[in-house]
C-alpha positions in Angstrom: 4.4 14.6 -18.6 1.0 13.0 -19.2 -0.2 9.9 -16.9 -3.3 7.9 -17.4 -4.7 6.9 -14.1 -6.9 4.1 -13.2 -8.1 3.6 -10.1 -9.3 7.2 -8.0 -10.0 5.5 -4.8 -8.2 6.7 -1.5 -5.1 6.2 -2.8 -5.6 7.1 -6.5 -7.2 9.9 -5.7 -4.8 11.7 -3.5 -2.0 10.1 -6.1 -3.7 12.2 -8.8 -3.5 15.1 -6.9 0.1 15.0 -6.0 1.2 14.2 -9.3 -0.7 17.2 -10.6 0.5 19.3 -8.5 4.1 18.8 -9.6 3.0 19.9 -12.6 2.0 16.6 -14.5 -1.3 16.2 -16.9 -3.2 13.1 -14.9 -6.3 11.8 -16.7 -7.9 9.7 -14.2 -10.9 7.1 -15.4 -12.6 5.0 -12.2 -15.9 2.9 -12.3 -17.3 5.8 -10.2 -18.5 8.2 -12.4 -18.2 10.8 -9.8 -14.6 10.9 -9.7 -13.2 10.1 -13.1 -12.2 12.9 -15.5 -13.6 10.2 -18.9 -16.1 7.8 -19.0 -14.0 4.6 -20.6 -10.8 3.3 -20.6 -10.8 3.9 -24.4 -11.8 7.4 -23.9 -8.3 7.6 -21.3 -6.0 5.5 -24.1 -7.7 8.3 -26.4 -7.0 11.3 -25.1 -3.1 10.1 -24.0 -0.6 11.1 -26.8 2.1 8.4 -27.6 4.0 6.9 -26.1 1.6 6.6 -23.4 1.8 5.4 -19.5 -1.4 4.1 -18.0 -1.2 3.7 -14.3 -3.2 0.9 -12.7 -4.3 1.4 -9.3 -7.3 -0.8 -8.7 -7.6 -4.1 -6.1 -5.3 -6.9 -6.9 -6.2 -9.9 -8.9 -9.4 -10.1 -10.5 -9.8 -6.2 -11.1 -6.1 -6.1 -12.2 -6.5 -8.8 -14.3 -9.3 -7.4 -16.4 -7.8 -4.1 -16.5 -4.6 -5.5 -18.1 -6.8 -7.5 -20.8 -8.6 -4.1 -21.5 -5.1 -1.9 -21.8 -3.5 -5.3 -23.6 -6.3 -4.3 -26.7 -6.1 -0.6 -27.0 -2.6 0.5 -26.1 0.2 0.6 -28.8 4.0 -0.8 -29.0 6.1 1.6 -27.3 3.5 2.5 -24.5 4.1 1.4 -20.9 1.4 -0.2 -18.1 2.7 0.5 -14.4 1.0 -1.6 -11.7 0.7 0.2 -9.1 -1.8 -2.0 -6.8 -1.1 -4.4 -4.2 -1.1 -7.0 -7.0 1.1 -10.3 -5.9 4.7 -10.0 -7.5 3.9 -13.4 -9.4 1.4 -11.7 -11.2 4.1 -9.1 -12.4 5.7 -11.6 -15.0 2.2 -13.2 -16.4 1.6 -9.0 -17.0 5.0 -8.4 -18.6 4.7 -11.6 -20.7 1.1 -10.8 -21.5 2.1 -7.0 -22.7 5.5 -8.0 -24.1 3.6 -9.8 -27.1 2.3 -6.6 -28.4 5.4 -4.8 -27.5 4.0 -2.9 -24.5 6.3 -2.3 -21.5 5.0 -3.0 -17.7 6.6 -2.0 -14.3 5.1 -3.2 -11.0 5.4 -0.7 -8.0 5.1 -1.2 -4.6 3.2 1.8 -3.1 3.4 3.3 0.7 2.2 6.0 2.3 -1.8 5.6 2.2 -3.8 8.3 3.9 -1.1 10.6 4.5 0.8 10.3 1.2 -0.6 13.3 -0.4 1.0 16.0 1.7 3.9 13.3 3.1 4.6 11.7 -0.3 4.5 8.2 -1.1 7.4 5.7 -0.7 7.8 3.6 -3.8 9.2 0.6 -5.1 9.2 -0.7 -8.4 10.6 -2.9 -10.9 11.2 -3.4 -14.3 13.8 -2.6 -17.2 16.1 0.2 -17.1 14.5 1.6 -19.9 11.1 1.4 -18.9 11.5 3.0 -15.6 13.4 5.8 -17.1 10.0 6.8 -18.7 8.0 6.6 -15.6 10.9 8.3 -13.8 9.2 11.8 -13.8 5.8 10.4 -11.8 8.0 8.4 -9.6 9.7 11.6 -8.6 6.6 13.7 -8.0 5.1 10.9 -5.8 7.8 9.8 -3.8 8.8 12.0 -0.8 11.0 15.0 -0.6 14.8 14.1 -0.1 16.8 11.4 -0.8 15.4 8.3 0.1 11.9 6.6 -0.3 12.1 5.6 -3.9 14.0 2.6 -5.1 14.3 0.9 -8.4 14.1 -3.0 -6.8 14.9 -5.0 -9.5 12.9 -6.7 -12.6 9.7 -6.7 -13.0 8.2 -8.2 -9.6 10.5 -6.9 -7.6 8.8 -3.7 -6.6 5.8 -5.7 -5.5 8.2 -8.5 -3.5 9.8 -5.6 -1.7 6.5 -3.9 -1.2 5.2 -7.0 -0.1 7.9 -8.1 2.6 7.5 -4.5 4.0 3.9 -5.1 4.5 5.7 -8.2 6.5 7.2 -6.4 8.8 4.6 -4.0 8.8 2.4 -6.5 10.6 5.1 -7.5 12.8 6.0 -4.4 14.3 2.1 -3.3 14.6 1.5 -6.6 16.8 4.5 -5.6 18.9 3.0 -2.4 19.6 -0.5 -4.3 20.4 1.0 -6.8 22.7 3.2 -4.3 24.9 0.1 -2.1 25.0 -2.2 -5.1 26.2 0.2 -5.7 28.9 0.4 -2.3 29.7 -3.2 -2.5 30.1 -3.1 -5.0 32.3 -0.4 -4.1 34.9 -2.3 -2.9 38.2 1.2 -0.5 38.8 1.2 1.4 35.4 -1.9 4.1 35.9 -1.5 5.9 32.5 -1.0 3.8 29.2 -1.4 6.5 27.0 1.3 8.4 28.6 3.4 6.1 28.4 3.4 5.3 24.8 3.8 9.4 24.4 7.0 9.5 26.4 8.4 6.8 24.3 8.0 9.3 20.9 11.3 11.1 21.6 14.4 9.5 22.9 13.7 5.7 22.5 14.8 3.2 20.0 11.4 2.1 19.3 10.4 5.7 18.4 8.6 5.7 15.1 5.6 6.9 13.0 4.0 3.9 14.0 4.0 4.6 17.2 2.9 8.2 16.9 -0.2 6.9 15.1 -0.5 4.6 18.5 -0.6 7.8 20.1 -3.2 9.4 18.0 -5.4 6.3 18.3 -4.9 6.4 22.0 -5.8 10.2 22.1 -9.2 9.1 20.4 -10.1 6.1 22.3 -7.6 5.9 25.5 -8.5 2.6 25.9 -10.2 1.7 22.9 -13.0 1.1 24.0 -14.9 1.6 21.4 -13.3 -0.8 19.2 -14.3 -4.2 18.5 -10.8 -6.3 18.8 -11.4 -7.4 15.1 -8.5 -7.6 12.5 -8.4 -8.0 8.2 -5.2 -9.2 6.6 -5.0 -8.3 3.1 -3.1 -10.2 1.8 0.8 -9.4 1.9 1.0 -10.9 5.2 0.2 -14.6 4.0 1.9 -14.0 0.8 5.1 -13.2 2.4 4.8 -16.3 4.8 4.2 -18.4 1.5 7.2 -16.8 0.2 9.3 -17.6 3.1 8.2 -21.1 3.1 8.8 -21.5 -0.7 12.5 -20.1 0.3 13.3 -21.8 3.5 13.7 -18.6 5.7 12.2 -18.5 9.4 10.0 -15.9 10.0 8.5 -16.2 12.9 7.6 -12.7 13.9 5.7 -12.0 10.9 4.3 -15.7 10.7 2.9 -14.9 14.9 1.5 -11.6 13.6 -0.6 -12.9 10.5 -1.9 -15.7 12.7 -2.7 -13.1 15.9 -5.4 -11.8 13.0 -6.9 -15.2 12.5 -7.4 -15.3 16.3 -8.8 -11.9 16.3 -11.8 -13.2 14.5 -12.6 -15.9 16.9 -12.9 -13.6 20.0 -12.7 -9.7 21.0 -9.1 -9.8 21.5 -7.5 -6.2 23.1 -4.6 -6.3 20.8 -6.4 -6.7 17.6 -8.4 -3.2 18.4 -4.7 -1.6 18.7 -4.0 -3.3 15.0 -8.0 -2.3 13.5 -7.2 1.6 15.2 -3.4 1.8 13.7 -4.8 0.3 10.2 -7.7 3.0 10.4 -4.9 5.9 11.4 -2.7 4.6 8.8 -4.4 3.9 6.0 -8.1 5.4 6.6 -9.4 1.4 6.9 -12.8 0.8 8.1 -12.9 -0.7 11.6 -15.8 -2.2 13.1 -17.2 -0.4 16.3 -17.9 -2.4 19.4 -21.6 -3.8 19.5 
C-alpha cells in the first residue's frame, strides 16, 4: 500500500520507518527539507496514485488546520485524510465536514507509543466510518504492536482522538502518583535507597508497569534527580479532558490534581515535577530543562 506522510518529526519519522518496513511505500513531505522524500505537498498528492491516503502528523491546531486547507485543494473524491496528531477530537468533525464537501474521507487517530514505538509498535485509536477505516486498515496494522490488542476502531470520527485524549488523562494521573510516592520516599529519614525500592516494585506488585520501569531508568540516570529542574509542560490533553469532564458532569479528581500539580511546578522547583519532566523525557524523548 502506498501512504503519504506529513509530518517526519520524532514520531513521523520512526512511523515512516515502521510502516516501511512492513513492506508499505511511505512518501514522507516535512517543512525540513532534510528529512522529507519531496519538496511540496503537491509534489506528495502527485506522486500518490488514487485513491490516495495522506497521513497528517504535524502539531495540533494551527499547523493541522492549514494542512487540511492545503490537502482540501489538491486531493480528489474517493481519497482519505487520517489525522494522526494530537489534534482535539472537536476538531475531527469541522475536518470531516470540511473534506466531506469534496467527497474526501477523514479518520482521526489517537497515537501512543512515542520514542519507543518504532521497535515496540504504536498503540492506536481511531475513528471514522467503517468504510474508511477499512482502507487505512493495512498502516494501522503495520503500526500498531504485535498481538492482539493495542489497536481499536473507537467509534466515529472524533473518537479516536477522545479516547486518545482521556488516556493522556490518566496518563498524567498515574505519572503524579509515581512523583508523589517518590517524593515521600525521598523524604523518609528510615528508607536509605529510593531507587531500589522502586526496582523491587517491577516484578510482583500491582503497581508494576512500564511506567514505572521508565521511573527506574530515570532513577538509574539521576538517582535523585538532581539534575533536574522540578519544571513541568502540559500539552494539552490534560486540560482538554478536564473540560470534557466538566462539559459531561463526571468527577475527575485524580487527573484534575495532576494537571494542576503542573501549574504549581512552574511557580517553584517542586521534587515531583522533575520525576514528571524525567518520565516525559524517557517516554517520549521531551526536552527537560536542567537545574541552573
Amino acid at each position: 500500500m502506498e501512504l503519504g506522510l506529513v509530518g517526519l518529526g520524532k514520531m513521523g519519522g520512526n512511523m515512516r520507518e515502521r510502516i516501511r518496513r512492513a513492506g508499505h511505500t511511505v512518501i514522507g513531505y516535512d517543512r525540513n527539507p532534510d528529512l522529507a522524500d519531496v519538496q511540496s505537498l503537491e509534489e506528495l498528492v502527485g506522486r500518490l496514485k488514487g485513491p490516495r491516503v495522506v497521513w497528517v502528523m504535524v502539531p495540533a491546531g494551527a499547523a493541522t488546520q492549514a494542512t487540511v486547507d492545503e490537502l482540501a485543494e489538491l486531493l480528489e473524491p474517493g481519497d482519505i485524510v487520517v489525522d494522526g496528531g494530537n489534534s482535539r477530537w472537536t476538531d475531527d468533525e469541522k475536518h470531516a465536514v470540511q473534506l466531506g464537501i469534496k467527497d474526501i474521507g477523514f479518520v482521526d487517530c489517537g497515537v501512543s507509543g512515542g520514542v519507543w514505538g518504532l521497535e515496540n509498535g504504536y498503540a492506536l485509536m481511531y475513528g471514522g466510518t467503517e468504510e474508511n477505516v477499512a482502507k487505512v486498515q493495512p498502516i494501522f496494522d503495520a503500526l500498531k504492536p504485535e498481538g492482539e490488542f493495542g489497536s481499536v476502531h473507537a467509534g466515529k470520527v472524533g473518537a479516536g482522538h477522545f479516547a486518545k485524549m482521556v488516556h493522556n488523562g490518566i496518563e498524567y494521573a498515574m505519572m503524579q502518583a509515581f512523583a508523589e510516592g517518590w517524593e515521600l520516599l525521598e523524604k523518609a529519614d528510615s528508607v536509605t535507597d529510593v531507587r531500589e525500592v522502586f526496582r523491587s516494585w517491577q516484578e510482583g506488585t500491582v503497581i508494576r508497569s512500564w511506567l514505572l520501569d521508565l521511573a527506574v531508568n530515570a532513577l538509574d540516570e539521576d538517582e535523585h534527580l538532581e539534575g533536574l529542574r522540578g519544571w513541568a509542560a502540559d500539552s494539552g490533553e490534560g486540560r482538554w479532558t478536564v473540560e470534557a469532564a466538566i462539559d459531561n458532569a463526571v468527577p475527575l479528581p485524580a487527573i484534575t490534581a495532576s494537571l494542576f500539580a503542573r501549574f504549581s511546578s512552574r511557580q517553584d522547583d517542586s521534587p515531583q515535577m522533575k520525576m514528571i519532566a524525567a518520565l516525559r523525557n524517557q517516554f517520549g524523548g521531551h526536552a527537560v530543562e536542567a537545574k541552573k
